[in-house]
N, C-alpha and C positions, 0 to 999 in steps of 0.2 A: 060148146059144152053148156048147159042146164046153168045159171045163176049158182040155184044152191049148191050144184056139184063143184063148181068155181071156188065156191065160199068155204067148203067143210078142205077142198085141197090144199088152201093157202091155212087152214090152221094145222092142216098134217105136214107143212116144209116147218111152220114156223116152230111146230112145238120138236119136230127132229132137231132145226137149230140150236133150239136154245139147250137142248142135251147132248147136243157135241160141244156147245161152247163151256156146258158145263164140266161137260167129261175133259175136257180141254184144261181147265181149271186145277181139277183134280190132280191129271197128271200131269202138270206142273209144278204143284205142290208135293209132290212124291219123288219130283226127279230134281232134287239140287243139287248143285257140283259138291262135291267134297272140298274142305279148305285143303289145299297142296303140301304136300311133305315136306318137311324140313330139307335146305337143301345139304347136300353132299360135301366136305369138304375134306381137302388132305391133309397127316402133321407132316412136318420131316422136323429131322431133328438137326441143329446146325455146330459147326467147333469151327473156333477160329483156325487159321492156316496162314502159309505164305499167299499174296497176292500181288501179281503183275502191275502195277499200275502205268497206264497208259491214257494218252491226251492227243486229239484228233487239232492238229493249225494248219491254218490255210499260211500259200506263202510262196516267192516266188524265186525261182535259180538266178543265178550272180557269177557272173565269171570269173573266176581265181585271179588270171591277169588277163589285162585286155594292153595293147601297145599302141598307139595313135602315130601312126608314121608321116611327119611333117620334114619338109625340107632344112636346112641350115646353112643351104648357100643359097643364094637367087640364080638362076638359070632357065635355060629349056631342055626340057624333059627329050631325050635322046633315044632310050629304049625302056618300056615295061617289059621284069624279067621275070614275072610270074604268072601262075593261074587263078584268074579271078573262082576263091573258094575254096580251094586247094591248100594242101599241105606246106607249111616252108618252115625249115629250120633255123636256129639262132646262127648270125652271124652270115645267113642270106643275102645276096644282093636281089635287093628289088627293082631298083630305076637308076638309072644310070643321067646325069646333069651332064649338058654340054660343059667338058672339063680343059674348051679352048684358053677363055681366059683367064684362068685359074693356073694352068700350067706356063702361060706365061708372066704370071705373075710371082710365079715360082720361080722362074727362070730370071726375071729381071732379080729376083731379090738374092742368088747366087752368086749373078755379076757384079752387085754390089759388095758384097760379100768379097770378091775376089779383088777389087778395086781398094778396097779400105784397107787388106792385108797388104795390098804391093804401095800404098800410100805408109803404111807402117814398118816397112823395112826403109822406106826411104828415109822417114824421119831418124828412126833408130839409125842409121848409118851416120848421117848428118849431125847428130847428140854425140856420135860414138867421135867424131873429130873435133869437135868443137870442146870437148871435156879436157884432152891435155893444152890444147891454145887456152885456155881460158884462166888453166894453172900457172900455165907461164904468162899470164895477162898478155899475149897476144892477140885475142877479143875479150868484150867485156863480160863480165859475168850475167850481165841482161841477157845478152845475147845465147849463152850457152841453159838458160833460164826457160827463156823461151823454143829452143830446141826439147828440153825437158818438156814440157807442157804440150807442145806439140806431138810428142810420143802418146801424152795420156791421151788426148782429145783422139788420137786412131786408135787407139787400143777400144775407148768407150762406143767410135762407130761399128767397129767390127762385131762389139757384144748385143748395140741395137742391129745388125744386120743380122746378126745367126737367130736375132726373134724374129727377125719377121721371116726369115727365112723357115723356122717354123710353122708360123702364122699361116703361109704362104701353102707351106706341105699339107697343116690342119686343113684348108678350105679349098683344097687339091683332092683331098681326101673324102669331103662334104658331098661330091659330086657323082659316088656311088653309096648309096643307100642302103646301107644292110636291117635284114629283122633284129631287132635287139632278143625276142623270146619267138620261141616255136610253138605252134600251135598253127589253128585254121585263119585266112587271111579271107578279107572279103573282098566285095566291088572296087574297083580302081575309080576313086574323081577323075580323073587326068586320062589326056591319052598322049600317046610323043606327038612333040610336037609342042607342047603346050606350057606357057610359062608361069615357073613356081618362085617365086618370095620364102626370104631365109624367114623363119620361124611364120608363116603365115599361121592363121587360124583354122582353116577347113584343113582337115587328114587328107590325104593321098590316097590311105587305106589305113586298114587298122586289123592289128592280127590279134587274136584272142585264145585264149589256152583253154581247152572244153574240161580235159580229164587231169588232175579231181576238176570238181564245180559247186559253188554254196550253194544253199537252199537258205532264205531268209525268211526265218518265220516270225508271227506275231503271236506272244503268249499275252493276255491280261495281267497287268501288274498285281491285282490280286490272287489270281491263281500262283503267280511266281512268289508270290508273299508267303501263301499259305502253303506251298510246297518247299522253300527255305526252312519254315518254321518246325518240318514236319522230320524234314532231314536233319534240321542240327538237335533235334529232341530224338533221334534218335527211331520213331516211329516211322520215319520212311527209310529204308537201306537205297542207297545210289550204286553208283555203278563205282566199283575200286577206283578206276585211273580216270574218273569223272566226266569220261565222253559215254554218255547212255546211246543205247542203239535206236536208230531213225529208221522210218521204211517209209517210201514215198506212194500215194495214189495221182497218176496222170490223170491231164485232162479228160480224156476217153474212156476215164473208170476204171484203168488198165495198172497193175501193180508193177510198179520199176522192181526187175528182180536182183540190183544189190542193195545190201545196208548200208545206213551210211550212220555216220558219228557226229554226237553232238561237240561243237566247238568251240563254243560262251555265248554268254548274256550279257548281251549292252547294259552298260551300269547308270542310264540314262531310262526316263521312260517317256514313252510321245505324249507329249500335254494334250495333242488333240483328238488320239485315238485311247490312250489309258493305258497300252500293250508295251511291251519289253520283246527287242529285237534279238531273237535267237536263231545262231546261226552253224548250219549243220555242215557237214562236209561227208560229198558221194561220190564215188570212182565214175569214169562214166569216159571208158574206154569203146564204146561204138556210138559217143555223139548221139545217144538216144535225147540225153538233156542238154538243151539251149537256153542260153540268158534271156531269160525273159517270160519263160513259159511258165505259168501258173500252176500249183500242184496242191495237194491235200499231204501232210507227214503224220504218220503217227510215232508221236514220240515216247519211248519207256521212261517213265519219270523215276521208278525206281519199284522195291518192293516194299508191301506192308506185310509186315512179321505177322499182325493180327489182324489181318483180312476177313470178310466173312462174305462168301456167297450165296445166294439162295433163287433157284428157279426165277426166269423171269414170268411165270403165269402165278407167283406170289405175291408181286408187287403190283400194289395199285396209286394212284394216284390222286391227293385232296385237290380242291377247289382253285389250291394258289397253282398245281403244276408238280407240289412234291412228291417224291417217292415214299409211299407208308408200306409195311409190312405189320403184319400182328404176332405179335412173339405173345408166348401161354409160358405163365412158369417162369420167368424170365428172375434174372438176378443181376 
């Protein structure tokens, strides 16, 4: 292309430019957003009412009784007469103690027994003759003295003999092992064969009673403070017969489906946690709950006469965490 045909082109882009940037301008200055509507908001209106009050504590089951089954005589273990985990009733034999020499310890102390009686007819016979000689001083009266004394001193073996002869029966008796409470029994330490010591320290086994079962929970002493305060003023209603109703959440997020009832409040508080030990009581007739296992309760602390509800997309929250609401009109 020609120079000047070059020349007059580049002023016919430049000058369309500059009147689209201009038009550009324009309709910018024409098209501003509008400032946004107020926004939208709901009233309700609210009246006080009864309300549930409830409290979510962590906390963990406690078995009712638990029984540590230790020996009380020393021996070896003869036969285990149960099932490791299994059911056993009060008054159960569980282990049966080699009861050789027990029963003849029981035997020797019989024969004494019977030795002391036939030593105390003989003296008594011997007193029984010596009392008229003695009136006619035909022997001395020392002599019929000592017949006397003689009588007591058998009398006194015979009544040590019928103890030990108990003694004897008691640790006769030692050598079968019964459950003192019924409930589930666990692992056996011991197998036959094996020797036990009278009151050793390690259990044997140990039976434990499932249904009922605690739940111990941790309340904070201030919550317990401020819910005391709120009950004896009369602003919190309790439960009449002062067991409020518990429901438990299992570890697996799973809702235990009976209730269970509150029991009391330890009158102590942990120095080193701040919390008050409260402790509930659950039926728990299929051993769903075990000592030991960890749970969530919710507990009904009582009702507020003068309760008041309101949507939870009404409440917002300030800066520290609290819950604010805007009441209009309020008095």
């Amino acid at each position: 292309m020609p120079a000047p045909l070059r020349h007059i082109a580049r002023k016919r882009v430049l000058a369309v430019s500059c009147l689209a940037g201009t038009a550009l301008l324009v309709g910018c200055e024409k098209k501003q957003a509008p400032p946004p509507p107020p926004a939208q908001v709901g009233v309700i209106t609210i009246h006080t009412q009864p309300v549930l009050r409830t409290t979510d504590l962590p906390g963990r089951t406690e078995a009712v009784v638990t029984s540590d089954i230790r020996p009380q005589v020393s021996g070896v273990i003869l036969k285990r007469l149960f099932v490791e985990g299994g059911e056993v009733k009060a008054g159960q034999q569980l282990y049966q103690i080699d009861p050789a020499p027990y029963q003849a310890a029981y035997d020797s102390a019989v024969a004494a027994l019977d030795h002391d009686q036939a030593q105390l007819a003989t003296d008594q016979a011997q007193a029984s003759r010596y009392k008229p000689l003695a009136a006619a001083q035909a022997v001395s009266q020392q002599v019929y003295d000592n017949a006397i004394a003689t009588v007591k001193e058998d009398e006194a073996n015979i009544a040590s003999a019928k103890a030990n002869i108990e003694s004897a029966r008691i640790n006769l008796q030692y050598t079968k092992m019964y459950s003192p409470i019924s409930g589930t029994i666990g692992a056996s330490s011991v197998t036959p064969g094996a020797l036990v010591t009278a009151d050793q320290t390690t259990a044997l086994a140990t039976v434990t009673q499932l249904n009922p079962i605690y739940v111990d929970l941790n309340e904070s002493s201030t919550t317990w403070l401020r819910l005391k305060q709120e009950a004896d003023s009369g602003q919190l209603q309790t439960a009449a017969d002062g067991s409020a109703k518990v429901t438990l959440t299992l570890e697996d997020g799973s809702t235990y489906r009976l209730p269970g009832k509150l029991q009391f409040s330890e009158v102590n508080v942990d120095q080193s946690t701040g919390t008050v030990l409260v402790r509930a009581l659950f039926p728990n007739p299929q051993h769903l709950l075990l000592p030991g296992m960890y749970v969530h309760a919710e507990l009904q602390e009582g009702v507020n006469k003068d309760g008041i509800l309101v949507p939870q997309q009404a409440v917002s929250h300030n800066t520290h965490g609290d819950a604010t609401v805007l009441l209009i009109n309020s008095k």
